[in-house]
N, C-alpha and C positions, 0 to 999 in steps of 0.2 A: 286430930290433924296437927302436924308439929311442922315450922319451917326446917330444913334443911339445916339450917343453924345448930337449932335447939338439939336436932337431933344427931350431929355430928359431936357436939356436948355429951348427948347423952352415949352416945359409942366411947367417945373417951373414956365418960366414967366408969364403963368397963371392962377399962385396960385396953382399948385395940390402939396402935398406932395408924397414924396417918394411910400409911400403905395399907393396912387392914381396912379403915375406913373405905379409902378408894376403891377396893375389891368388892367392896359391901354394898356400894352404891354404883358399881359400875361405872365409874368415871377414873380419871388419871389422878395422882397426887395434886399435879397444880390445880386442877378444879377444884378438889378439896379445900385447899390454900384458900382459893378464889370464893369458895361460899363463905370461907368462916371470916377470910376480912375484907371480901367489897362488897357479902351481903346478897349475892346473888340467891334469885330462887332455881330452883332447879328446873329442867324440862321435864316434858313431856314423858320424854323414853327413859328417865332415871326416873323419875318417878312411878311411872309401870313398873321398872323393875322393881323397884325396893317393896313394892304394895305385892308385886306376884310374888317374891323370894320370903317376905317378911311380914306381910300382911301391915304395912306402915304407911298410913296414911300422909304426903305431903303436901305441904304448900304449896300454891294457891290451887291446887287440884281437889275434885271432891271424890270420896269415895264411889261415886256414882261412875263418874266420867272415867276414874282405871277401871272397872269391870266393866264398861263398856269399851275400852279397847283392849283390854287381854280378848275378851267374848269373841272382838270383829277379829281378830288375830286368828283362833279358832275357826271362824264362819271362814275364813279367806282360805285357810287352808284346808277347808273341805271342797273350795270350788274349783273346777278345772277350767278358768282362766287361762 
């Protein structure tokens, strides 16, 4: 599990710019900005994503709680609601 920090760090170290970041995580540039200096943690839905696209566990999320919503995501669109 990595906060959104660490792991915007750790994208860096791999060469991606800012905008590569924001793509990666699904969010806009200034969110980016916004994690790495007011510390914010991520939501809900950027965090599903980064765990379905990347298999990247984030903070304060547990790996439990994103395969239980990718799962319901799945079950919801089996149902004809």
């Amino acid at each position: 599990m990595l906060k959104v920090q660490d792991y915007i760090k750790q994208l860096e170290a791999e060469g991606l710019k800012s905008s590569d970041i924001a793509i990666k995580l699904g969010v806009s540039q200034p969110m980016v900005s916004s994690y790495r200096t007011e510390g914010f943690n991520c939501n809900l839905k950027t965090a599903t994503y980064v765990y379905r696209d990347y298999g990247v566990v984030l903070h304060p999320f547990a790996e439990e709680s994103l395969q239980f919503e990718l799962n319901k995501g799945i079950t919801n669109e089996n149902t004809n609601i």
